[in-house]
C-alpha positions in Angstrom: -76.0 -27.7 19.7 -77.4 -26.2 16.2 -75.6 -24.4 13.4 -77.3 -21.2 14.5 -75.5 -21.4 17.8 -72.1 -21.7 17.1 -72.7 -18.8 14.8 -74.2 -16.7 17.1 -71.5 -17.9 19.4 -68.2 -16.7 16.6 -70.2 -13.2 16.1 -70.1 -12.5 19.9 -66.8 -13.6 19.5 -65.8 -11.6 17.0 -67.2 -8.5 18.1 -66.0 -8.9 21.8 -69.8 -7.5 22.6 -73.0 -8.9 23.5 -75.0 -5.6 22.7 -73.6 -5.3 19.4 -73.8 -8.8 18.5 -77.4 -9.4 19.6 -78.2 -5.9 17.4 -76.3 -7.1 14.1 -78.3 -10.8 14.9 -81.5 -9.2 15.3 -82.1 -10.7 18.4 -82.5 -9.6 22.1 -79.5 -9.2 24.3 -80.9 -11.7 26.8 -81.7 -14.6 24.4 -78.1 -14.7 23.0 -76.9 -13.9 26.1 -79.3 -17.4 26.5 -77.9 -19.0 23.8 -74.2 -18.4 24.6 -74.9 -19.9 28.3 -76.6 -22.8 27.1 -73.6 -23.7 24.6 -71.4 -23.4 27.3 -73.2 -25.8 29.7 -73.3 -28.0 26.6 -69.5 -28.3 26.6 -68.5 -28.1 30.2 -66.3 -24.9 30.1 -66.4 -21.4 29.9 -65.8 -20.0 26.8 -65.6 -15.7 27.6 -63.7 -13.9 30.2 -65.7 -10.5 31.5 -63.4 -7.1 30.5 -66.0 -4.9 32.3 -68.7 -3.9 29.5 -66.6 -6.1 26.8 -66.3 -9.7 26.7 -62.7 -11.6 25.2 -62.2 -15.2 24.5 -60.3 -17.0 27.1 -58.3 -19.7 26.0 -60.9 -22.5 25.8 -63.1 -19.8 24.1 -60.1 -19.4 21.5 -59.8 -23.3 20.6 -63.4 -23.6 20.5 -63.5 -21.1 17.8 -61.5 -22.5 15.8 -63.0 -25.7 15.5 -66.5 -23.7 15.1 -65.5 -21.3 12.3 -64.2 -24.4 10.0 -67.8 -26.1 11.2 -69.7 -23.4 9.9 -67.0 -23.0 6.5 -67.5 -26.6 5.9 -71.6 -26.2 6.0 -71.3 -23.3 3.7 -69.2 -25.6 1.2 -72.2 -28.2 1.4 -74.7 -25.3 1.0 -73.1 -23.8 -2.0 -72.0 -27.2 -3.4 -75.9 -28.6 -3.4 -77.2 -25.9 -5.1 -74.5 -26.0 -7.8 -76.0 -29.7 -8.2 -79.3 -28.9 -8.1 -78.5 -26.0 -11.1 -77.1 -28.5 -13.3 -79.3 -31.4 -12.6 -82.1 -29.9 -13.9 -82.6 -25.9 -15.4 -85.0 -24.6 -18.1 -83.9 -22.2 -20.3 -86.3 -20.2 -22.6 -85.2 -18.8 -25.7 -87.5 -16.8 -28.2 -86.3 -16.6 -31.4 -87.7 -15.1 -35.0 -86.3 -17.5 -37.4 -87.1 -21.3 -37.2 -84.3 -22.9 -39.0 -81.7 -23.1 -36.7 -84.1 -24.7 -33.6 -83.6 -28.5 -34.1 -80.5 -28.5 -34.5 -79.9 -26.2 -31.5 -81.9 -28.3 -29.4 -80.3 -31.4 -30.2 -76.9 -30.2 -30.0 -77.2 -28.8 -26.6 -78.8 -31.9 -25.1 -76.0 -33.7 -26.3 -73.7 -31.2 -24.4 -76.8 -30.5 -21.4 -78.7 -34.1 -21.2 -80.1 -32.7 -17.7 -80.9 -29.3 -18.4 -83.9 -28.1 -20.8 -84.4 -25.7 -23.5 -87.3 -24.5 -24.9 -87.3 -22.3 -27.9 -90.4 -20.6 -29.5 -90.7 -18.7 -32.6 -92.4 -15.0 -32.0 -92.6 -11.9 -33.2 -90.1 -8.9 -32.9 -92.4 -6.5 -31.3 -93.2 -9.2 -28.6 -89.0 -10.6 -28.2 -87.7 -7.3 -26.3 -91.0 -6.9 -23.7 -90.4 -10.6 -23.2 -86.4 -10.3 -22.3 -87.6 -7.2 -20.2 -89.8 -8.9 -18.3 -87.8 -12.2 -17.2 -90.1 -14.1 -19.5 -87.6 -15.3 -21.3 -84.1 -15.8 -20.9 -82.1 -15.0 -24.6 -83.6 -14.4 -27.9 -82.0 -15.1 -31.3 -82.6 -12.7 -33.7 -82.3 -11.7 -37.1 -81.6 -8.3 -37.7 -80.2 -7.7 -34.5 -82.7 -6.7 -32.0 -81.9 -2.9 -30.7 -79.7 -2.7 -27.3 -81.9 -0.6 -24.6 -79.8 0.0 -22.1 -82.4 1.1 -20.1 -84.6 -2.2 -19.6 -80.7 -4.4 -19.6 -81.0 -5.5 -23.1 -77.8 -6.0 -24.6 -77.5 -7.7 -28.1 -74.4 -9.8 -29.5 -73.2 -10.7 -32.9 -73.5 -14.3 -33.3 -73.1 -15.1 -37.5 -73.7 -13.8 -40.8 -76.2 -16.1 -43.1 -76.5 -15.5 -46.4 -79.0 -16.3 -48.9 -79.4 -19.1 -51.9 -83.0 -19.8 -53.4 -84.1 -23.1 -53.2 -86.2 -24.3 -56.4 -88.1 -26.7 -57.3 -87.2 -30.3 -59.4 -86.6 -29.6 -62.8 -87.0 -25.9 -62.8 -85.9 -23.9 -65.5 -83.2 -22.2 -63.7 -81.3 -24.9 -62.0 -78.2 -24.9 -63.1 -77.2 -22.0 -63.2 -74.7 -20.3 -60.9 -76.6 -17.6 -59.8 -80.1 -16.1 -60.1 -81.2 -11.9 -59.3 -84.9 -10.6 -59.1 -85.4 -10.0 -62.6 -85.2 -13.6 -63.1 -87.4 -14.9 -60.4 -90.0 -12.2 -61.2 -92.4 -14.0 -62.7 -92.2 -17.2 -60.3 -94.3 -17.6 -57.2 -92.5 -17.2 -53.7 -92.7 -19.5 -50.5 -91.8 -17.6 -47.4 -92.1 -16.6 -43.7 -94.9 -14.1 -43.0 -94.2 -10.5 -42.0 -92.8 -10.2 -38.9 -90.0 -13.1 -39.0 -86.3 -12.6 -39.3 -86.1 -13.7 -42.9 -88.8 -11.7 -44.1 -87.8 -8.8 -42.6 -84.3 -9.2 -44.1 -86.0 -10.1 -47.1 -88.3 -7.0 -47.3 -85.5 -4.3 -46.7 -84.2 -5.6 -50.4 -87.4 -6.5 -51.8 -87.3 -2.0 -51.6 -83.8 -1.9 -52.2 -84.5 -3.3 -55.2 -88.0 -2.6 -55.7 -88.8 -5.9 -56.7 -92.4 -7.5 -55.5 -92.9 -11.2 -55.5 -95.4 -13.7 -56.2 -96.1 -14.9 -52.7 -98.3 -17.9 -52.5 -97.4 -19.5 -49.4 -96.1 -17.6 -45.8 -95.1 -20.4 -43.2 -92.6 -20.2 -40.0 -92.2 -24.2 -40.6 -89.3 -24.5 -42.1 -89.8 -28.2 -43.3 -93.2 -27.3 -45.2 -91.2 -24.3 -46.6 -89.8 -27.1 -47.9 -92.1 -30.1 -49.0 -93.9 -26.7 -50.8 -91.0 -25.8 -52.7 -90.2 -29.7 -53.6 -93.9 -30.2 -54.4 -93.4 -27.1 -57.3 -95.7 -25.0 -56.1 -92.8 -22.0 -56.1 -89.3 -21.1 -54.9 -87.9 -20.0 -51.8 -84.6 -18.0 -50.7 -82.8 -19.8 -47.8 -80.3 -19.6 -45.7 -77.6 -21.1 -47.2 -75.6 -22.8 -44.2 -79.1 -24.8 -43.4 -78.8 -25.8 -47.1 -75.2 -27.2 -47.4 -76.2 -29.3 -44.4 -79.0 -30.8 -46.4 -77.2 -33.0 -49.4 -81.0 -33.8 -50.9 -82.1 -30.1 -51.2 -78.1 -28.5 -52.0 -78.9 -29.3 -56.0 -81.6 -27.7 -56.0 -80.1 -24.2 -54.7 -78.4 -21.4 -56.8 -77.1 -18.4 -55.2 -78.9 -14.8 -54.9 -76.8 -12.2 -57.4 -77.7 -9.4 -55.0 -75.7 -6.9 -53.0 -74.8 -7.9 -49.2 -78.0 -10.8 -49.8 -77.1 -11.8 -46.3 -78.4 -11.3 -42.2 -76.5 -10.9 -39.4 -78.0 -13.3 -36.3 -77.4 -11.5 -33.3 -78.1 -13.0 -29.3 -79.9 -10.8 -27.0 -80.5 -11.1 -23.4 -81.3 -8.9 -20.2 -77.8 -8.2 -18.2 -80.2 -7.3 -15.0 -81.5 -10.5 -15.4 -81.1 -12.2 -11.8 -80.7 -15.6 -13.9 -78.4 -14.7 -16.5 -74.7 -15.4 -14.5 -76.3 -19.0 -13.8 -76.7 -18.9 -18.1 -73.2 -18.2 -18.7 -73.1 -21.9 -20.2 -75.5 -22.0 -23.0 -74.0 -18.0 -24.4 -70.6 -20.3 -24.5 -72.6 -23.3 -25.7 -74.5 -20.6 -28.5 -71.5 -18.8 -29.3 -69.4 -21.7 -30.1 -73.0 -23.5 -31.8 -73.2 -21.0 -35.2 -68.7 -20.4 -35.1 -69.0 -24.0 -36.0 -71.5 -23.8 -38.1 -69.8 -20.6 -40.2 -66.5 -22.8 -40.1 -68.5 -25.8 -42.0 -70.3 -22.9 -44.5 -66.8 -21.9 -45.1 -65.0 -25.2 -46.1 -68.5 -26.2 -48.2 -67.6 -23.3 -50.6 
């Protein structure tokens, strides 16, 4: 006796037909008709009583259906329950983002709260994020601005935090110190910062017009740590976000605030709701979402 007989066996049933049941089965008429004689034989008793052209249980037919449906409800259970274990035992998720500072630490944390499951995040370019979450090619990004909803390719994009900026300076600058710094007073000092194309930058460059200023920039990097060791090392300043800073009790003395209007970003997550994937995701957009409301709780009781 296999599974696919007793289901073949509760369809007839069910349907009180053999035509119709063998149709909706995709089968022949005489090979369930086959298959139903054969289970029978199996058991010793007859399980139908002819009505003409229609077939009824009889009351060994009604017994034996009951033990067959919770058979095949109980196989179904196993089904589903396996690949729920297989999902959490081991999944890849791929995140492109276009800011680098927030990676480690999302990495880190969600493998604390994930050990089995892996994420991979790499740092590209906004032109290439929303082609990617398009394609399937990757799962979320994490961008800053916002990437653009397009409903239709499925994109939909979510408000995640609001960074704002501090410049980080070098040991024994001439401005440390002070509470605040603007453009004019870094405009005659060289600038370490992410290339064109990044989430910083491109925050940065809508003031840089704002404001027309234009900086000294010696250094463009993604790397947020030789951002860093280049600041330290004097060769120019840097504006950060300020939550990585706090977290850092080496580099906070070294940081003053930006004196300019709104100097902040809004981080946004973006993903493809047609995405075939994304229900079985629902756990890193809680993991995410509950990631940077922590992280603007410990900004706020740092100020």
């Amino acid at each position: 006796m296999e599974l696919r007989d007793l289901n073949y066996f509760c369809l007839t049933a069910e349907l009180e037909h053999v035509s119709k049941a063998a149709e909706r089965l995709g089968v022949s008429q005489p090979f369930l008709t086959k298959i139903i004689g054969q289970l029978e034989e199996e058991i010793g008793i007859n399980l139908f009583d002819n009505l003409g052209r229609k077939i009824k249980l009889n009351q060994n037919g009604e017994a034996f259906y009951t033990y067959a449906k919770k058979v095949l409800g109980e196989m179904d259970n196993l089904y589903a329950g396996i690949d729920n274990l297989l999902d959490k035992q081991e999944r890849t998720i791929t995140i492109l983002a276009d800011t680098e500072g927030y990676n480690t630490d999302i990495v880190l944390e969600y493998k604390k709260a994930y050990p089995k499951n892996n994420l991979s995040i790499i740092v590209a370019l906004r032109k290439d994020i929303a082609e990617a979450l398009a394609t399937g090619a990757a799962d979320f990004a994490i961008t800053t601005p916002p990437l653009a909803i397009v409903p239709s390719k499925g994109i939909v994009t979510e408000p995640l935090y609001v960074e704002y900026g501090c410049v980080l300076l070098p040991p024994n600058h001439r401005l440390l110190g002070r509470k605040s710094v603007n453009f004019d007073d870094l405009k005659d000092e060289q600038m370490i910062t992410s290339p064109i194309g990044a989430g910083v930058r491109t925050n940065l460059e809508e003031k840089f017009q704002e404001y027309n200023f234009h900086p000294q920039i010696v250094c463009e990097s993604n790397n947020m740590g030789l951002i860093i060791r280049s600041v330290m090392s004097g060769m120019g300043y840097s504006i950060m976000p300020r939550s990585l800073m706090n977290k850092k009790p080496e580099l906070k003395q070294y940081c003053v605030d930006l004196d300019i209007r709104d100097a902040s970003g809004q981080i946004a997550l973006s993903y493809n709701q047609s995405s075939d994937s994304i229900k079985r995701l629902a756990d890193f957009m809680v993991f995410i979402k509950e990631f940077f409301k922590k992280l603007d709780v410990d900004t706020s009781e740092q100020q």
